[in-house]
TORMI-400067 format. One record per residue (C-alpha): x, y, z. Coordinates in steps of 0.05 Angstrom, whole numbers, padded with zeros to 5 digits, always signed. Example, Ala and Ser with C-alpha at 12.3 -4.5 7.8 and 13.67 -1.06 7.14 Angstrom:
2
+00246-00090+00156
+00273-00021+00143
***
This chain:
447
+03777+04059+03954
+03743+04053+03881
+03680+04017+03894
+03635+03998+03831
+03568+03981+03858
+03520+03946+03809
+03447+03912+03815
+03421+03888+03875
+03449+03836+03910
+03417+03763+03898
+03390+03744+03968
+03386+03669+03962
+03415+03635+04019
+03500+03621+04020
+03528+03572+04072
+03598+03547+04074
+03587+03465+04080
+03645+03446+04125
+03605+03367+04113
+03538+03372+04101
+03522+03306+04138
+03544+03335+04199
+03504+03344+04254
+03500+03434+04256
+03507+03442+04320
+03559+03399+04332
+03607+03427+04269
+03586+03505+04295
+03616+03481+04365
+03684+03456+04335
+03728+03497+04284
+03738+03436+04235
+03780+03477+04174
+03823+03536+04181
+03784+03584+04156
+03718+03571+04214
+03650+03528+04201
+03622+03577+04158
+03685+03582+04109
+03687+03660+04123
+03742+03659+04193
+03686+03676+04240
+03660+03642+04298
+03596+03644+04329
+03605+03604+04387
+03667+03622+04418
+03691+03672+04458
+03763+03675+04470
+03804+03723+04516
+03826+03792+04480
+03890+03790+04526
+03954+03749+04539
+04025+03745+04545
+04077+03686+04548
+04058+03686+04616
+03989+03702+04623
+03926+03668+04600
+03958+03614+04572
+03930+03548+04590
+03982+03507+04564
+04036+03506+04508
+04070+03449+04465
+04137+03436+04426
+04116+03414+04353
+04180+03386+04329
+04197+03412+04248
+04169+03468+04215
+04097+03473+04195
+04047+03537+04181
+03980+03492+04170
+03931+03526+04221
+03906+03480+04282
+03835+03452+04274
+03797+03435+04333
+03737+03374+04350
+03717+03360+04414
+03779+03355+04458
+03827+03348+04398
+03869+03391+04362
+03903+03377+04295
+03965+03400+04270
+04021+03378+04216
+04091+03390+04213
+04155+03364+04174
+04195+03343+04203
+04272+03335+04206
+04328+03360+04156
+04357+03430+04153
+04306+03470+04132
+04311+03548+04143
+04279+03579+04202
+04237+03640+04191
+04283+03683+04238
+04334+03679+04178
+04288+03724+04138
+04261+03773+04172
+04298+03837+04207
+04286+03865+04268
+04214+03891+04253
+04189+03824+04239
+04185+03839+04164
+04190+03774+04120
+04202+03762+04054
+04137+03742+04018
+04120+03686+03977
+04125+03732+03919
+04193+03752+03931
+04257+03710+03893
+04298+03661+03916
+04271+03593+03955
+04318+03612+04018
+04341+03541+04022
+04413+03516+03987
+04455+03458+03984
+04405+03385+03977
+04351+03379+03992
+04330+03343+04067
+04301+03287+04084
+04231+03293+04120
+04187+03261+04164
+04108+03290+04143
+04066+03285+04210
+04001+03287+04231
+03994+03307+04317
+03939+03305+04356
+03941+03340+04415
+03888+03336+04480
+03852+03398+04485
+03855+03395+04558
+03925+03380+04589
+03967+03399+04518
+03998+03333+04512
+04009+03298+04452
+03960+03240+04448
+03983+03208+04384
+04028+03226+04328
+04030+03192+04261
+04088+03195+04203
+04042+03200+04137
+04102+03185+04101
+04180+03204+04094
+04211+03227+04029
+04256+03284+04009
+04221+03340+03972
+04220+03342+03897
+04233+03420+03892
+04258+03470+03939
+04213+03521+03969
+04211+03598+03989
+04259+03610+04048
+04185+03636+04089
+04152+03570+04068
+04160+03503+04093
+04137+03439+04062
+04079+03431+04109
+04024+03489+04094
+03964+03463+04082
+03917+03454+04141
+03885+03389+04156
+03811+03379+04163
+03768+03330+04208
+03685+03318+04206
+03692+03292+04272
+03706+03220+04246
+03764+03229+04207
+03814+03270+04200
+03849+03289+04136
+03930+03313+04123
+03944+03345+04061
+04016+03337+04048
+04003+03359+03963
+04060+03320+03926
+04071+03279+03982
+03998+03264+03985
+03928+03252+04026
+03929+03214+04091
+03859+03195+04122
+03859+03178+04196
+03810+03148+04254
+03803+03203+04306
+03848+03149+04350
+03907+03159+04292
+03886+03087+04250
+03903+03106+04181
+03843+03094+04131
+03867+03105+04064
+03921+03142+04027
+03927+03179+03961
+04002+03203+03934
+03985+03195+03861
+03966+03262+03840
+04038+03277+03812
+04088+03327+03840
+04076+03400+03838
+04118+03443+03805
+04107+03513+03839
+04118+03583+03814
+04193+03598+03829
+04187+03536+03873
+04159+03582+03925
+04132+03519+03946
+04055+03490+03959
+04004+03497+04017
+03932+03492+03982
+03883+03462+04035
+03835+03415+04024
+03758+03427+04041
+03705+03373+04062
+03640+03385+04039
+03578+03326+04045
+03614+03258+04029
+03670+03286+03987
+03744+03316+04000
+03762+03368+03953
+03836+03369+03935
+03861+03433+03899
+03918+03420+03847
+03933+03482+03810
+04012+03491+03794
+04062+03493+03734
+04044+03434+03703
+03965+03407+03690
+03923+03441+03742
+03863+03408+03763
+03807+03408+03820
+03795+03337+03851
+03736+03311+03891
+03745+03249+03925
+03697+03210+03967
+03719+03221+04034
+03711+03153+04059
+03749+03110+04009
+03797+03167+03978
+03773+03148+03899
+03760+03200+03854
+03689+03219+03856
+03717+03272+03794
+03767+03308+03770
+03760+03372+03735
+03822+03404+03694
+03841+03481+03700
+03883+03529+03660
+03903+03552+03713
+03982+03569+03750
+04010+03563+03816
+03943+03583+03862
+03946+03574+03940
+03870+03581+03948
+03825+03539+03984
+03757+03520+03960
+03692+03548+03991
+03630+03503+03986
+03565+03549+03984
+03484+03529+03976
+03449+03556+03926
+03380+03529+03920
+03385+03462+03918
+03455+03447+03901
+03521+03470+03914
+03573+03509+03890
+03653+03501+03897
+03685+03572+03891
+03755+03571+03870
+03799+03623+03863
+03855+03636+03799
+03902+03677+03773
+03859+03672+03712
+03790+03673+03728
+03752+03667+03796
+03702+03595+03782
+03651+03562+03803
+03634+03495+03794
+03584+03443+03812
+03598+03400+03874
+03564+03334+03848
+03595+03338+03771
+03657+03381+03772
+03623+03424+03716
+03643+03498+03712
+03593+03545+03735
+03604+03612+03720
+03680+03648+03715
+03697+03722+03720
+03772+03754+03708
+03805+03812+03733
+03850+03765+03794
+03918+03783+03808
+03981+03742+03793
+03990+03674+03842
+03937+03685+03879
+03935+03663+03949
+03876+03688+03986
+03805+03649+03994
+03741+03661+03980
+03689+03685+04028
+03607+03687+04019
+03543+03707+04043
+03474+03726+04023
+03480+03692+03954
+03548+03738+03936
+03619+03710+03936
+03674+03760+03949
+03743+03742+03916
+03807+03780+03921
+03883+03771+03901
+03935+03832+03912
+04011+03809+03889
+04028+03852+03826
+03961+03881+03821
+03902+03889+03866
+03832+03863+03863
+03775+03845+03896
+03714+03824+03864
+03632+03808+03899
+03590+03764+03842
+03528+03738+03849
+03517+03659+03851
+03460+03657+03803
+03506+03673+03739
+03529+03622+03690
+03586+03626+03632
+03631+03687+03638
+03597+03736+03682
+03648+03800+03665
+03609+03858+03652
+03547+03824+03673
+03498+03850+03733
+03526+03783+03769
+03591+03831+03791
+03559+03872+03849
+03621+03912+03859
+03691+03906+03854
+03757+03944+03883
+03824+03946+03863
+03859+03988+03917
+03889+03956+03974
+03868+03882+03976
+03908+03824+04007
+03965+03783+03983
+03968+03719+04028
+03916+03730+04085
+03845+03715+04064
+03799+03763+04075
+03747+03764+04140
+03679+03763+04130
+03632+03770+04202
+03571+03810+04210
+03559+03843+04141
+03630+03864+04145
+03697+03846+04100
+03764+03860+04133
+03830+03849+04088
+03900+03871+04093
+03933+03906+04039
+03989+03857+04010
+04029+03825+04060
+04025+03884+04112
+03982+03904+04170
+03949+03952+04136
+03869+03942+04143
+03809+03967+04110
+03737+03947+04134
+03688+03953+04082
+03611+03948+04069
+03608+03866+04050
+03545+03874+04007
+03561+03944+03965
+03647+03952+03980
+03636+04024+04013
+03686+04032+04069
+03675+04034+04138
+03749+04050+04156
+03821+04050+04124
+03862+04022+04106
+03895+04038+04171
+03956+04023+04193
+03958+03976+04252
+04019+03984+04305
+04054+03919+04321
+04033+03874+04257
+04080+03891+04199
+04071+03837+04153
+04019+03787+04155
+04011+03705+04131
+03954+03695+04182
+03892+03707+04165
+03838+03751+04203
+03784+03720+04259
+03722+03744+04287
+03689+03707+04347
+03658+03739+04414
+03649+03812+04377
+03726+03821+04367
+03772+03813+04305
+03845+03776+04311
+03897+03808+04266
+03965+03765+04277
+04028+03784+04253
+04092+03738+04228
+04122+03762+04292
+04084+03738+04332
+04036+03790+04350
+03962+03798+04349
+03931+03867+04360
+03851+03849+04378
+03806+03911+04354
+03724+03912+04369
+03687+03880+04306
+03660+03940+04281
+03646+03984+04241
+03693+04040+04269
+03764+04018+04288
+03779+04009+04365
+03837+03977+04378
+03829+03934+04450
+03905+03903+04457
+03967+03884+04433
+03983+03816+04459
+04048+03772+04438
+04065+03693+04443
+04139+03709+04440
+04153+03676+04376
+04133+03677+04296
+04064+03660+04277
+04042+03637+04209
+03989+03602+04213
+03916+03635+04223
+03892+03622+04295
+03833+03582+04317
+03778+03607+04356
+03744+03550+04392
+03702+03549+04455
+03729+03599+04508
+03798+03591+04482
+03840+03611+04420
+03893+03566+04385
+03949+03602+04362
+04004+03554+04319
+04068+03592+04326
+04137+03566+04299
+04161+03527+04349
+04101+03510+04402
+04021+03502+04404
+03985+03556+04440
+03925+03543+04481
+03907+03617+04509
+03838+03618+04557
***
């Protein structure tokens, strides 16, 4: 690994904001957004077991009809997922080989021929205790404008909940709030329709943060970042990007006494301001159709994207304008850095996958030095999950369905090899004593 360290790192405090009017130790108990309550995939609350099997350790599992990779979020005894449902759509066994290898987003062709289906766009919730499905709601039914990658489905993005809503993000299909007993409480499907790179199809998530939903819009067409007030649905504002097709989530961070949204882009990395929209600071060097999210802490944002190109990038929160060159990048990398999974942030340390494949590096979070790798990790082969932390232990899940569990550490220990017998996508959620695993057919509950 190239590391280029800089200045020192600014040391004002960085929180991700999962909904700043929520009570702290409420949101710290519940994993309310895929990537964790501090934006960064780690827990500090739970601690989950290290080892199952289809038939061990599992507390309960549940058919989710259609195809959906949006991770499960958890409040309370609830637990979220989407799906669509109905149609023919292709299964992921159809393109992968016996190793469990997929075809990633980047690769061409959308997998799918012939028309396009007809789809039911759900929202489940599912009781945290017994598995059942309490409710299920149809957000809407439409057929899809555009076809997507044969690996993708038309139900990626993860839904979100501040314990008194809960929000499905279904992008050109649109923004369903609901009561945590399924009433629906406004709707938004006017933000256009997508038009993807390749049609490889969409699966941006949306991000609460205070009294506003932020809606990521960056395709083909005119790319834009939308806040909208999270109880009505109106547009608090909209900012535009030059920006393509981006997958990214936003990350809301405190700095001082207001907030930033960090965004990724195949253009720049951005910041902007969470009450006016207004860019921030920006900083190149991102790879094409980026996926992967940011992470932060101690005042430093850490950005990455590795599809035809790789680079990972640590800048300072205090900049403004364009920050290249400036002593706002602490260091950047450009060996090894992932493609789809987000990188892991938990303890000081940044895990990532190279690409799309198991491969893992462990570096230094606040000057890029490496602790270990990248190392190749037996049993995950190619990887659309990202990374957890929670109990002292990491969770690296493969599309087939495996997750090898190593200590969080600076050293690499692997501790086992466990398997839910079926593809995984989606990144797991850590909650409580128990671990949420979406797979492509059923709900996991392992504890």
């Amino acid at each position: 690994m190239r590391s280029i360290p800089h200045v020192a790192i600014f040391t004002a405090a960085c929180l991700f904001i999962p909904a700043l009017d929520t009570v702290a130790d409420d949101s710290l108990e519940n994993w309310a957004h895929w990537r964790g309550h501090h934006g960064n995939g780690s827990s500090t609350t739970a601690t989950p077991p290290t080892t199952w099997s289809e038939d061990q350790n599992i507390k309960w599992k549940v058919a989710i009809p259609g195809r959906g990779s949006g991770s499960p979020v958890v409040w309370g005894d609830q637990v979220f997922v989407v799906s669509a449902v109905g149609g023919d759509t292709p299964t992921r066994s159809a393109a992968k080989g016996k190793s469990g290898k997929g075809k990633g987003k980047g690769s061409k062709g959308r997998g799918a021929s012939g028309p396009l289906p007809t789809l039911s766009f759900q929202l489940f919730c599912i009781d945290r205790q017994s598995g059942e499905i309490a409710w299920q709601k149809t957000a809407t039914t439409a057929v899809p404008h555009e076809g997507t990658h044969q690996t993708n489905g038309y139900a990626s993005a993860s839904p979100c909940t501040d314990g008194e809503r809960v929000y499905a993000h279904f992008g050109s299909r649109g923004l369903y709030c609901y009561d945590m007993q399924g009433s629906l409480l406004w709707s938004r499907d006017d933000f256009g329709q997508m038009q993807t790179r390749a049609s490889f199809g969409e699966g941006s998530s949306p991000t609460l943060a205070g009294d506003k939903i932020l809606v990521p819009w960056d395709h083909e067409g005119a790319s834009a970042l939308y806040a909208l007030d999270k109880l009505t649905g109106q547009t608090v504002w909209q900012t535009e990007r030059d920006e393509p097709t981006c997958w990214a989530t936003p990350l809301v961070v405190a700095v001082g006494d207001r907030h930033q949204v960090i965004l990724n882009g195949e253009n720049y990395a951005r910041s902007y301001d969470l009450a006016t929209g207004q860019e921030i600071w920006r900083c190149g060097g991102q790879t094409q159709r980026p996926v992967a999210s940011p992470v932060c802490s101690d005042g430093v944002a850490i950005i990455g994207s590795g599809f035809r190109g790789s680079f990972i990038g640590a800048f300072q929160l205090d900049g403004t304008g364009d920050i290249a060159g400036t002593e706002q990048v602490v260091w950047t990398t450009d060996d090894d850095t992932p493609d789809i999974a987000s990188p892991l942030l938990s303890a000081g340390r940044l895990y990532y996958h190279k690409g799309k494949t198991g491969i893992l590096s462990c570096v230094d979070a606040t000057t890029g030095q490496p602790h270990f790798g990248p190392s190749r990790i037996d049993g995950v082969f190619s990887t659309y999950a990202s990374p957890v932390a929670a109990g002292g232990y990491v969770y690296l899940t493969g599309r087939s369905g495996t997750t090898v569990v190593i200590k969080d550490a600076e050293n690499l220990e692997i501790v086992a090899t466990n398997s839910v017998g079926e593809g995984v996508d989606a990144t797991p959620a850590p909650v409580g004593e128990q671990l949420f695993i979406r797979g492509e057919k059923h709900l996991f509950c392992i504890e």
